[in-house]
BAGULUM-477060 format. One record per residue (C-alpha): residue in one letter; y, x, z. Coordinates in steps of 0.001 Angstrom, whole numbers, plus 500000, padded with zeros to 6 digits. Example, Ala and Ser with C-alpha at 12.3 -4.5 7.8 and 13.67 -1.06 7.14 Angstrom:
2
{volum = A&v = 495500&u = 512300&w = 507800}
{volum = S&v = 498940&u = 513670&w = 507140}
end
This chain:
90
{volum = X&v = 848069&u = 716110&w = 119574}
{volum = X&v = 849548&u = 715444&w = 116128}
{volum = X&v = 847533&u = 713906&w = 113140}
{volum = X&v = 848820&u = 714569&w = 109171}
{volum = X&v = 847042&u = 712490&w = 106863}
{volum = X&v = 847258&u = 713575&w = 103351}
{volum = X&v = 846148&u = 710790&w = 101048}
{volum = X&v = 847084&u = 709207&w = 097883}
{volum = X&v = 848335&u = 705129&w = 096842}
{volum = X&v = 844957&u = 702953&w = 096472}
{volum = X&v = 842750&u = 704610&w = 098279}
{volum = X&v = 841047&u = 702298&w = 101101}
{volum = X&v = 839855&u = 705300&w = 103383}
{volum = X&v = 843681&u = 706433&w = 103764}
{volum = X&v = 844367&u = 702824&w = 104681}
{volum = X&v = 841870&u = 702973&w = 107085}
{volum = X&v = 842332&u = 706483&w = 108153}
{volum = X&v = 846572&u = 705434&w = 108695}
{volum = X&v = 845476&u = 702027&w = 110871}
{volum = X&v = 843066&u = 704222&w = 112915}
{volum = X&v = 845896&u = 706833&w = 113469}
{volum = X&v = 848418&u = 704139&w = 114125}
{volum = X&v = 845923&u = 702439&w = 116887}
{volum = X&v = 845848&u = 706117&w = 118563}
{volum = X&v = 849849&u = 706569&w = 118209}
{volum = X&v = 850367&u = 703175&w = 120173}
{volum = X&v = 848017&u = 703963&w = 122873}
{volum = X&v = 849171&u = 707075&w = 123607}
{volum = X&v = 845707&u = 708632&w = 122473}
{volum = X&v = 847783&u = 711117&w = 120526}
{volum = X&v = 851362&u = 712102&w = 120335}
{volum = X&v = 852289&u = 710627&w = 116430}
{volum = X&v = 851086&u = 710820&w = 113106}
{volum = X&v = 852897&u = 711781&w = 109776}
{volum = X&v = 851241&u = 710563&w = 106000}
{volum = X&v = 851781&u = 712314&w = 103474}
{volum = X&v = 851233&u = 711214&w = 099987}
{volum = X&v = 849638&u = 713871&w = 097717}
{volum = X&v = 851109&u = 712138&w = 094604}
{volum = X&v = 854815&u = 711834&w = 095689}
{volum = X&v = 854879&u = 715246&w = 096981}
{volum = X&v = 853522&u = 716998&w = 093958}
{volum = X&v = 850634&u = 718139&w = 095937}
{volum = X&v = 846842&u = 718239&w = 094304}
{volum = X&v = 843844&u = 718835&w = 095434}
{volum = X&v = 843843&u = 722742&w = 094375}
{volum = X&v = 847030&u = 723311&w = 096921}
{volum = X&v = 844625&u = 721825&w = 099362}
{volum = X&v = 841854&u = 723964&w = 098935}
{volum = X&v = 844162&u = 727041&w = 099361}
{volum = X&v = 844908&u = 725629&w = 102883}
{volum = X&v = 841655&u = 724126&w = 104175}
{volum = X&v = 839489&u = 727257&w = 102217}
{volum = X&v = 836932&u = 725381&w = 100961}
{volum = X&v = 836453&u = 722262&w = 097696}
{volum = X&v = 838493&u = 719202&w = 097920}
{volum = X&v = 837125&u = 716350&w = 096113}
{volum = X&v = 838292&u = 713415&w = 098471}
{volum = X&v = 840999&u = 711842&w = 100075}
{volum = X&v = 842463&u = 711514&w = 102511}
{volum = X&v = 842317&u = 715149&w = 104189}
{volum = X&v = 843063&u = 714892&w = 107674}
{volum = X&v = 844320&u = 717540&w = 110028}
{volum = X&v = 844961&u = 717539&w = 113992}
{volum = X&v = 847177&u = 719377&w = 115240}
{volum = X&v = 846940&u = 721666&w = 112620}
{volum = X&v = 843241&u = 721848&w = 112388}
{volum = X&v = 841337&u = 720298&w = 109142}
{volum = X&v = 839129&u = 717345&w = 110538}
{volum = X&v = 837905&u = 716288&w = 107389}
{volum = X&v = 838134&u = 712816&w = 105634}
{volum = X&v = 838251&u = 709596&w = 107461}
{volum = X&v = 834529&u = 709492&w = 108517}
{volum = X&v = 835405&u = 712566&w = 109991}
{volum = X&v = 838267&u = 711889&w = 111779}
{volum = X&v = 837265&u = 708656&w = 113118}
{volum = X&v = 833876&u = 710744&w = 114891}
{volum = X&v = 836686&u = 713194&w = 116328}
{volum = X&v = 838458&u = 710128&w = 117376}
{volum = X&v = 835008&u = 708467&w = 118666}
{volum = X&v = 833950&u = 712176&w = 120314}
{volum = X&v = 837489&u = 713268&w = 121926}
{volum = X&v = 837314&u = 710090&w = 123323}
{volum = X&v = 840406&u = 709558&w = 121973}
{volum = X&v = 839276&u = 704912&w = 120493}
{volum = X&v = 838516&u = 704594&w = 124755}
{volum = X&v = 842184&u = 704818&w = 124845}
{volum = X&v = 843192&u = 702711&w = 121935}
{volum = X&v = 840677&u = 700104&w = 123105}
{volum = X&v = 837879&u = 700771&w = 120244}
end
């Protein structure tokens, strides 16, 4: 499985959502992860919407394997319900 995080500079539940998806990358739990930053790329929160189909008031926005997770919280209780922190030694 593949994880895009979509985030933005100074925000401490990217950090935390990149560090979680970096723990998973180097114990296999999933096959990589790519950030992207929202700023860099030009991309707001309204191009965001369009894709996930529904408001967009936080970052990061989190997708596996090209499913929308959620935020952080969210994607740390996929993590924690897949299974997935067993593997990375939660």
């Amino acid at each position: 499985m593949f994880v895009v995080i979509f985030g933005r500079p100074g925000c401490p539940f990217c950090v935390r959502a990149v560090q979680l998806a970096e723990r998973l990358e180097s114990a296999k739990a999933i096959d990589g992860f790519r950030y992207v930053d929202i700023q860099k790329e030009g991309i707001t929160k309204a191009d965001m919407e369009k894709t996930i189909g529904k408001p967009v008031r936080t970052v990061p926005q989190i997708f596996v394997d090209q499913a929308h997770v959620g935020g952080f919280t969210e994607f740390d209780r996929y993590a924690r319900d897949n299974s997935l922190l067993e593997t990375a030694g939660a």
